[in-house]
N, C-alpha and C positions, 0 to 999 in steps of 0.2 A: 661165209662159205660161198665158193664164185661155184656155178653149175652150168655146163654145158652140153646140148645134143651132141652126142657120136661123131664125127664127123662120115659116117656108114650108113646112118638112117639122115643125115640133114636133110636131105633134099624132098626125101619123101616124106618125110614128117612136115618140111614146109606146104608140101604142095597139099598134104592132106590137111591142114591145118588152115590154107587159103580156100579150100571145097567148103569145106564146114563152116568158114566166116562168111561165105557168100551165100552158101543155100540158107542159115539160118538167122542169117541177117541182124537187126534188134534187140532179136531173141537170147542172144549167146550171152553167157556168161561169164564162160574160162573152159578153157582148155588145156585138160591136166596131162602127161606124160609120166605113165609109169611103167612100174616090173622092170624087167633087168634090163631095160634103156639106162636106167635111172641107179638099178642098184649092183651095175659093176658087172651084170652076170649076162651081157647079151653077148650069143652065140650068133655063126653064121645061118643057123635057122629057127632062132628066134624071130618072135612079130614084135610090131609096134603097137603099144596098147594105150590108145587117148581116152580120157574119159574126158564125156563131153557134157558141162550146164547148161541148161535153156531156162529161161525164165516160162516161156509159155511152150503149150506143147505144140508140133511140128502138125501139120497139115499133110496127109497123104501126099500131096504133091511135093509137097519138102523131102517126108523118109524116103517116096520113091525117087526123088533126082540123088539124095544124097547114099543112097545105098549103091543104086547102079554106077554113080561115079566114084563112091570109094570102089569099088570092086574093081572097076579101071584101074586104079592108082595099085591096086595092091597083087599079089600071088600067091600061090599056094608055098609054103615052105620048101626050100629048097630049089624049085622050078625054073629062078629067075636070080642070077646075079647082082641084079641092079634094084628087084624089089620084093619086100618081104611082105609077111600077110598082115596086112592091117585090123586089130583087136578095138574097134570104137564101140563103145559105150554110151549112151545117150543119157539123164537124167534129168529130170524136173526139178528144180533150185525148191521149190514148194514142198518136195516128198523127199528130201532129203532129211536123214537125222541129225545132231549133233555128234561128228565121229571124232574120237582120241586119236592121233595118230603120235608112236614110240618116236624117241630119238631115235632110234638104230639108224643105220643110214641103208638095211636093208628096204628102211619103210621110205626113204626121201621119196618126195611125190613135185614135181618140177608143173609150176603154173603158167599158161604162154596165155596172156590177154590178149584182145581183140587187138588193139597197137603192134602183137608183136614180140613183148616184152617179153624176155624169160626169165623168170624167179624163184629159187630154192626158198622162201618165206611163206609161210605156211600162215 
């Protein structure tokens, strides 16, 4: 199964997804894309929703570059033709659990590594 960004959110999901590889630098894990990016159901005022690994946790100075600069990158719904509200998610590779995730393809969850790589492989 081949999966590909929108081509409605590419740009912003790149550019958010180059924020996040340079503020949390070593740290980073993966960079996951989901919700109705992913399951067929993105509307024109749906957001982009990244859930983001770190191995270690962010440094004040890290969440505050990374929060004011996704805020740049993103809008309030509907506001902005060109950018939707960005939904990032932060987590600690450590305090995660072991999650099941369904075949449905409501559930597909699309993995973009640090390279770049985009992957439906779970």
């Amino acid at each position: 199964m081949t999966l590909s960004i929108p081509p409605s959110i590419q740009c912003q999901t790149d550019a958010a997804c180059r924020l996040i590889t340079r503020v949390t630098g070593d740290t980073l894990r993966a960079i996951h894309l989901y919700g109705s990016a992913v399951a067929g159901g993105l509307k024109p005022n749906s957001d982009i929703d990244l859930l983001v690994t770190i191995c270690q946790p962010l440094t004040e100075t890290q969440r505050a570059t990374l929060m004011q600069e996704l805020l740049a990158l993103s809008s309030p719904p509907g506001a902005s033709a060109e950018k939707r509200a960005l939904e990032v998610t932060v987590v600690l590779y450590s305090q995660l659990v072991s999650l099941v995730f369904s075949t449905f393809p409501g559930n597909a969850i699309w993995r973009v590594a640090k390279r770049g790589h985009l992957s439906g492989d779970l």
